[in-house]
C-alpha positions in Angstrom: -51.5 -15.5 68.1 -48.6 -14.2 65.5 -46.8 -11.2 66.9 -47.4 -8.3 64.9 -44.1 -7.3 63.3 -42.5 -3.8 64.1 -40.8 -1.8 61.4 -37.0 -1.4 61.9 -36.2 1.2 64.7 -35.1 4.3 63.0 -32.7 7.4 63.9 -33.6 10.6 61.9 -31.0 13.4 61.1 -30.8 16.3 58.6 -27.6 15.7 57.8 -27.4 13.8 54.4 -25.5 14.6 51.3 -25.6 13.7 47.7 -28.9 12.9 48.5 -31.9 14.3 46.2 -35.8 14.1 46.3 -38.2 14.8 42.6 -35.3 13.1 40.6 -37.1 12.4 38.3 -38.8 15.6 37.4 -35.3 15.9 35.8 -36.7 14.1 33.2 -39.3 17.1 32.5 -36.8 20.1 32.4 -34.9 18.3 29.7 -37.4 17.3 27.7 -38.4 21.4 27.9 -34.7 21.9 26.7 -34.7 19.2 24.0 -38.1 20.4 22.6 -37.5 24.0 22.5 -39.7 25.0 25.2 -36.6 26.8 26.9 -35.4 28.3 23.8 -38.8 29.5 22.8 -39.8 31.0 26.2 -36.5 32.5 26.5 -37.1 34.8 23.4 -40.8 35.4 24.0 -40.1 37.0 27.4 -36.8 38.5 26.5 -37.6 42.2 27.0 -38.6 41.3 30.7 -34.7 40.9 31.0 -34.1 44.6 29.6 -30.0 44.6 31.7 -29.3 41.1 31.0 -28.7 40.3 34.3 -30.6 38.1 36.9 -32.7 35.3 36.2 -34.0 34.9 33.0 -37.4 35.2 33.1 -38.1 31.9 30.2 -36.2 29.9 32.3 -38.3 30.9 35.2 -41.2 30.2 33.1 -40.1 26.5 32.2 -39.1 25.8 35.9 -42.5 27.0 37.3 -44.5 24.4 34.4 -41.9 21.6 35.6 -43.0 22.7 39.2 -46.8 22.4 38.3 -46.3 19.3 36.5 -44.2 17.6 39.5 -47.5 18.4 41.2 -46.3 21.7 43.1 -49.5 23.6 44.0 -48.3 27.6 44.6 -44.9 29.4 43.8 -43.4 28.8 46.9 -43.1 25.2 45.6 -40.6 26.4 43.3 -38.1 25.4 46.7 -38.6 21.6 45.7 -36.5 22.4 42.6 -34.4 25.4 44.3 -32.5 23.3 46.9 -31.6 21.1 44.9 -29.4 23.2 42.5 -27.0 20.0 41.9 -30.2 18.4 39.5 -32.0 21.3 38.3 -29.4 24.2 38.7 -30.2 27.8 39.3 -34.0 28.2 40.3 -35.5 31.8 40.9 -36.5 33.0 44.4 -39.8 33.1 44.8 -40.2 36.7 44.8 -38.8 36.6 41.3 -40.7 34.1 40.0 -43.8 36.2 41.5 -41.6 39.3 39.5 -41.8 37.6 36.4 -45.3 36.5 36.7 -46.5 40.3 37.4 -44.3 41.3 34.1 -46.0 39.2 31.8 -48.7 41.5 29.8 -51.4 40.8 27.4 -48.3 41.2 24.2 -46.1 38.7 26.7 -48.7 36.5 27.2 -49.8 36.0 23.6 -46.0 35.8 22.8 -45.9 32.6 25.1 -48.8 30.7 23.4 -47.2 31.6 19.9 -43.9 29.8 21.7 -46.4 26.9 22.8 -46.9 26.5 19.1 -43.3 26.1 18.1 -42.1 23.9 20.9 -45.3 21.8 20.0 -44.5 21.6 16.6 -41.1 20.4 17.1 -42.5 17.5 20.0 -44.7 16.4 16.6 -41.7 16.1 14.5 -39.5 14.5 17.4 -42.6 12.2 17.5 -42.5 11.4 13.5 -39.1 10.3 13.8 -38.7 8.4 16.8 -42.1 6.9 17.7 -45.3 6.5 15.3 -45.9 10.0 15.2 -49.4 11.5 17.2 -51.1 8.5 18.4 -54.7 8.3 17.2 -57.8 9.3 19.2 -60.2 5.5 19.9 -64.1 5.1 19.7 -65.6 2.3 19.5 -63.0 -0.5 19.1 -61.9 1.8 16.0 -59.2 4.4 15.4 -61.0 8.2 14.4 -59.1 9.7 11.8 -56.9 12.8 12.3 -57.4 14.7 15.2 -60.2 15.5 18.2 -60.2 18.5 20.1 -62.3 18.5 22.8 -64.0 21.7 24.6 -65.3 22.3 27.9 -65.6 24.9 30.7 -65.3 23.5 34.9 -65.5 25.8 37.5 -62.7 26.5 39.8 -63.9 27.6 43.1 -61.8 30.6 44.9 -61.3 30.1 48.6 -60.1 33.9 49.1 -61.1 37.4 47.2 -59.5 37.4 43.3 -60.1 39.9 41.0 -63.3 39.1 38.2 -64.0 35.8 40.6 -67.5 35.9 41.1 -70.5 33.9 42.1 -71.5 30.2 39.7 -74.6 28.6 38.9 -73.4 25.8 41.2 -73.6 28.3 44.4 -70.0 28.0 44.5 -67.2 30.9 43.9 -64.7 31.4 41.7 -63.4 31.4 38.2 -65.2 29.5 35.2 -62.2 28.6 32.3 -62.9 27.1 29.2 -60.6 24.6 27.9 -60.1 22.5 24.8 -57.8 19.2 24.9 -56.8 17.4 22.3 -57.9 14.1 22.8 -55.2 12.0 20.7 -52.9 13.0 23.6 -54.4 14.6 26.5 -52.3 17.9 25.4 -53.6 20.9 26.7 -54.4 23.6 23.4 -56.0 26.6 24.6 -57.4 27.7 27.4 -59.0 31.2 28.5 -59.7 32.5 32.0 -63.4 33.6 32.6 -65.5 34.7 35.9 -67.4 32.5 37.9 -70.1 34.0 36.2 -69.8 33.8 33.0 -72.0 31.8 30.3 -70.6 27.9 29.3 -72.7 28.6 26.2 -71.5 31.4 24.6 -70.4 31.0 21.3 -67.8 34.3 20.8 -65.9 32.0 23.8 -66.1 28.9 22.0 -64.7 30.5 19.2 -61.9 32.1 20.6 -60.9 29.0 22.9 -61.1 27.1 19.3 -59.6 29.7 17.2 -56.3 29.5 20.2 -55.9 25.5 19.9 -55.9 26.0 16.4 -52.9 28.3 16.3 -51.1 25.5 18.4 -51.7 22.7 15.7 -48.4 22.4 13.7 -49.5 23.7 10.0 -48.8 20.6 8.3 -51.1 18.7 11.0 -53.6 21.6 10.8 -54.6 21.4 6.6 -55.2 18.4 5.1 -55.6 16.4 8.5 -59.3 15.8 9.4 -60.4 17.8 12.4 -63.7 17.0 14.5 -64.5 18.8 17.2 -66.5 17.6 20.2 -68.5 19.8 22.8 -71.6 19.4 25.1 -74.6 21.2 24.6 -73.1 24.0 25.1 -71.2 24.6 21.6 -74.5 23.8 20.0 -75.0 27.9 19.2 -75.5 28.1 14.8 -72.6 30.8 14.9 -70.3 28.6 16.4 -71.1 25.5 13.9 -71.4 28.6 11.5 -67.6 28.8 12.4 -66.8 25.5 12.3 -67.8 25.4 8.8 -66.4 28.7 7.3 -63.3 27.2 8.5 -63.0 24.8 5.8 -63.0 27.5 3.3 -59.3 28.1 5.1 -58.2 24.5 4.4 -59.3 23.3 7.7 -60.9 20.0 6.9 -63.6 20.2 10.3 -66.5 18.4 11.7 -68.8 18.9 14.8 -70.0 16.7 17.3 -72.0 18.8 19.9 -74.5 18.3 22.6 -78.0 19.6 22.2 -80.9 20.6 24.2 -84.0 18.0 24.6 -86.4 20.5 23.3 -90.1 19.8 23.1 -90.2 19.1 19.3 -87.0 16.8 20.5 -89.9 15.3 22.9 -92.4 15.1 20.6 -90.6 13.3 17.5 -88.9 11.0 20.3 -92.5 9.7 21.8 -93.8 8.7 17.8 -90.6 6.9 17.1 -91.7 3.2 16.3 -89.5 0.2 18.0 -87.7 -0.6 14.4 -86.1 3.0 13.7 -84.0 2.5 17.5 -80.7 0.3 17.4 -78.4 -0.9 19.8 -75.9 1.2 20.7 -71.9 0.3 21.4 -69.4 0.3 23.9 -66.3 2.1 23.6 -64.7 -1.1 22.3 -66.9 -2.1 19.9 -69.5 -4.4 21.8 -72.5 -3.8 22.6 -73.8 -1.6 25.2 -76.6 -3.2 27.1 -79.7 -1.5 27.8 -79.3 1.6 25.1 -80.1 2.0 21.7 -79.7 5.1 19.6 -82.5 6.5 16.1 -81.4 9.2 14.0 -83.8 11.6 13.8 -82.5 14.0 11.0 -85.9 15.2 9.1 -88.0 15.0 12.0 -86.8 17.9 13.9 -86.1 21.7 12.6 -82.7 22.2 12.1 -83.2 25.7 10.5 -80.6 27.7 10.7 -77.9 25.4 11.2 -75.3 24.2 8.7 -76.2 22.8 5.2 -76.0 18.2 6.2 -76.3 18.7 10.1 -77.6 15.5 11.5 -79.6 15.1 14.5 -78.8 12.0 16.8 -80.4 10.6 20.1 -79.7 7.8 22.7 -81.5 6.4 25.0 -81.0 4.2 28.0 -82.1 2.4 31.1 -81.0 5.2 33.9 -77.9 4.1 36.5 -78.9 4.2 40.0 -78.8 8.1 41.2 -78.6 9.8 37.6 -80.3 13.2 37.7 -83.8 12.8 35.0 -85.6 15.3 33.7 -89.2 15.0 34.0 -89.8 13.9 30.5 -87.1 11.0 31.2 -89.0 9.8 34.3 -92.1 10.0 32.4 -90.8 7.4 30.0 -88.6 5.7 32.0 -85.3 6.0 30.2 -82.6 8.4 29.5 -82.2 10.4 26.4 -79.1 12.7 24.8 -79.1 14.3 21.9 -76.4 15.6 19.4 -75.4 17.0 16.3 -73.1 16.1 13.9 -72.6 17.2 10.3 -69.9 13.7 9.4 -72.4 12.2 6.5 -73.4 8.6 5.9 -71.1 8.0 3.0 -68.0 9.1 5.2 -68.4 5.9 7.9 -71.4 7.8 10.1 -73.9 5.2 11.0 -75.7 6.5 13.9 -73.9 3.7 16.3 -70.6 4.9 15.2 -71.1 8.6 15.1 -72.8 8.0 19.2 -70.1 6.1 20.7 -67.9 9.0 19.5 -69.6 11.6 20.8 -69.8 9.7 23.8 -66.1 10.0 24.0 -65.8 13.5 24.8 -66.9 12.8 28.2 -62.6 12.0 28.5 -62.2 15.3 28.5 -63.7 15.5 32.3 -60.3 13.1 32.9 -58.1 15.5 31.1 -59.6 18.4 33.1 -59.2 16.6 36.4 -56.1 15.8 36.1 -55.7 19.5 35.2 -57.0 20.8 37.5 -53.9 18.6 40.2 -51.4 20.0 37.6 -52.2 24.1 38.2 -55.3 25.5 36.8 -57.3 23.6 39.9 -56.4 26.9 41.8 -55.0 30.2 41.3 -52.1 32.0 42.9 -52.5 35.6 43.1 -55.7 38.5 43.7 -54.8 39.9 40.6 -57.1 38.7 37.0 -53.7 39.2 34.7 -51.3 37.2 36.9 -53.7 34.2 37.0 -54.3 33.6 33.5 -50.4 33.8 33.1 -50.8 31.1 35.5 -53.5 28.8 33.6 -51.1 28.9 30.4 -48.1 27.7 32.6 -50.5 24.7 33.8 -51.6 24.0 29.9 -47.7 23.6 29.0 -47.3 21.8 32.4 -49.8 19.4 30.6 -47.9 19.4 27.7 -44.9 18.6 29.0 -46.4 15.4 31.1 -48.1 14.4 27.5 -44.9 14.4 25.3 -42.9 12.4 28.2 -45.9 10.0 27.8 -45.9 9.9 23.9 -41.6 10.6 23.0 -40.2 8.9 26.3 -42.1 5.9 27.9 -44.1 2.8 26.8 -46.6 0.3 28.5 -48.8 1.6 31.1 -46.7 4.6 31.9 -47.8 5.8 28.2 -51.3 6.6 29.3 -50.9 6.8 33.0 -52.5 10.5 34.5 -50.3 12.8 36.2 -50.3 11.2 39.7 -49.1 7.5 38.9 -46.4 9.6 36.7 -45.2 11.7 40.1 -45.3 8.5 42.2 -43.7 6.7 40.2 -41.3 8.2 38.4 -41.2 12.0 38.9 -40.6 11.9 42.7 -38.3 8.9 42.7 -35.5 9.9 45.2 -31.5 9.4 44.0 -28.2 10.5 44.8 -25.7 12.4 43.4 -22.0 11.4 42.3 -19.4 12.9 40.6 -16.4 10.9 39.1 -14.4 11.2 35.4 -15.5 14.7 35.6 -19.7 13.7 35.0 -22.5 14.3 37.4 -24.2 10.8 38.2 -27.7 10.3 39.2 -28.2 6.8 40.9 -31.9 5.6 41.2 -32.1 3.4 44.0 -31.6 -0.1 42.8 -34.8 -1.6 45.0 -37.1 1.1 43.2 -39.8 -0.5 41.5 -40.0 2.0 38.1 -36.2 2.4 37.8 -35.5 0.9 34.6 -38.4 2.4 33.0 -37.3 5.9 34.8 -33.7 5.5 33.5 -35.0 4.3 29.9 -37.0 7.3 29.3 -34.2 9.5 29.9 -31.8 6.9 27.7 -34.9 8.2 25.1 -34.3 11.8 25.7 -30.9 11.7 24.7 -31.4 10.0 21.3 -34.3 12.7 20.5 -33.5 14.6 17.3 -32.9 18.2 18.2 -34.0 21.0 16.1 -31.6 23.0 14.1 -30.5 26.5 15.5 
């Protein structure tokens, strides 16, 4: 028998210096400085700062996203970045960041989201110049024109009495936010806080989430750019697609792609479809997807009601061990979806291609998982107002990790989720020199990421800064 070997015998002291943890978190509070954010939430909360004295309460705004993006979990976090005032210089107390959260109103909040909007703007044009501007959104081994904003609602269940928390259809407790992503990136647009409660389906909601992640959308990027918009079943009411096409008549070039219900007539029509109207349906690269097949059935079912060249689209497919089937799916032994679209024939919508897209929204269940590890997967405080300051801190958190993935890294680490960014470059440790009066940070030389840790921030320096 081999011996087993034995790690190295270790002595443990806490008395090291020049030696930091969340290094590269670094990398996040400069990108906030070099797009803006900083600036922008500076302004927006300025009159929280009435003496000019103290923290100021933008800065404690940016350092609490960098905090959620590093993966901190509560305020008291904030000590990660506090204690180590050599990398990330003065961090506010935790009482004062709870200050500043409390001091944030309705007119501050909205005042943040219209900063979102600028900083985003200027990560766009950073993007143009350096890179190949915003990456395109995939379906189907093809590239979707323009942009794809995604909306959805999750719950968020609340382990302790919160103001407007109340009980979900799940059984569970807790808040019910609405989000909407935009799926070229994985930024976070717009998202509003809502009881456990309340309905996934309503359509004033959907209209206000989308109105919001509109208003972030830099103007040039917002007319003239192709727009679709993706939603479950749930953003199937007419007054919302009524919405979605009104919004044309503002320049907003839009389309839909939403869920809808298998109704009865959706039954019927489905049952007297013959074998030659069904055709095979693809994978998200192109091939094809075995076992599912997809008929249009535009003309066959009422559509009343809805916008003027709404199509109506199903797929069907042998069921995966344990999916949940209606009673109509059991009965013929397959499993059907349905959605609308209003994208016409003549604009590249064959019924395979329009399907696989829609399929794609189901990436915004990634985006709000890896949301929900990066803030908005619980909520600090008992009080309604404070939390949803805290969901738009976790939205630019999300920001923030998406333009280091699009302006500063490449490969793997371009697309990599928020917790093989922390392990692998956000919480590399380092340590901290000082000679010909500059401050050094040295990544360990044995760490795996460190040239792709100390490229990005090489990148960070050549952005092009916005003119003050």
């Amino acid at each position: 028998m081999h011996p087993i070997r034995s790690r190295p015998k270790l002595v443990v002291t806490a008395d090291g210096h020049g030696v930091v943890s969340h290094a590269g978190s670094r990398l996040l509070a400069d990108l906030a400085d070099a797009t803006s954010l900083t600036s922008v939430f500076t302004e927006a909360l300025r009159r929280l700062r009435p003496r000019g004295t103290g923290h100021d309460p933008g800065r404690v705004a940016v350092d609490l996203a960098v905090m959620l993006a590093d993966g901190g979990e509560a305020i008291r976090d904030l000590a990660v970045l506090r204690d180590q005032h050599q990398v990330f210089g003065s961090v506010a107390s935790t009482p004062t960041a709870w200050r500043v959260l409390a001091g944030i109103d309705t007119t501050a909040l909205s005042a943040l989201r219209a900063a979102r909007a600028l900083t985003r703007e200027v990560a766009w044009l950073q993007a143009a110049e350096t890179r190949d501007a915003i990456p395109a959104s995939h379906a189907g081994g093809r590239e979707l024109p323009g942009l794809v904003l995604d909306i959805d609602a999750t719950l968020v269940t609340c382990h302790s009495e919160k103001e407007e928390s109340a009980a979900t259809y799940k059984r569970g407790f807790g808040y019910h936010p609405m989000l909407c992503f935009l799926d070229n990136t994985g930024e976070a647009l717009a998202g509003i806080l809502q009881p456990g409660n309340a309905g996934a389906n309503t359509a004033a909601d959907h209209i206000t989430v989308l109105d919001q992640a509109l208003a972030q959308i830099p103007d040039a990027h917002r007319h003239g750019t192709p727009v679709l918009i993706r939603a479950d079943s749930a953003g199937s009411a007419k007054v919302f697609l009524a919405h979605l096409r009104a919004l044309r008549q503002r320049g907003i070039q839009t389309n839909f792609s939403v869920g809808h219900a298998v109704t009865e007539q959706v039954r019927k029509v489905i049952r007297v479809l013959p074998d030659q109207v069904w055709h095979p349906a693809l994978e998200q690269d192109g091939t094809l997807r075995s076992g599912a097949e997809v008929a249009e059935l535009s003309g066959l079912v009422d559509l009343t009601g809805h916008p003027d060249g709404t199509r109506i689209i199903v797929r069907r497919e042998r069921p995966h061990p344990g999916a949940q089937l209606s009673l109509f799916d059991q009965d013929e032994g397959m499993r059907h979806q349905v959605f609308l679209t209003d994208t016409p024939v003549a604009g590249g919508g064959s019924i395979q291609y329009l399907e696989v897209r829609h399929r794609a929204h189901a990436r915004v269940e990634d985006h709000i998982r890896c949301g929900k590890i990066t803030g908005f997967g619980r909520f600090p405080s008992r009080h309604f107002a404070i939390n949803q300051v805290w969901l738009e801190l976790s939205l630019t958190a999300i920001d923030l990790l998406a333009w280091a993935r699009t302006l500063l890294l490449d490969g793997e680490l371009a697309t990599a989720e928020p917790k093989k960014l922390r392990y692998r470059l956000l919480h590399a440790a380092a340590r901290i020199t000082r000679g010909a009066r500059r401050l050094r940070l040295r990544i360990a030389a044995t760490w795996p990421w460190r040239h792709e840790l100390t490229a990005a921030f090489s990148r960070l320096v050549a952005l092009p800064r916005p003119a003050t």
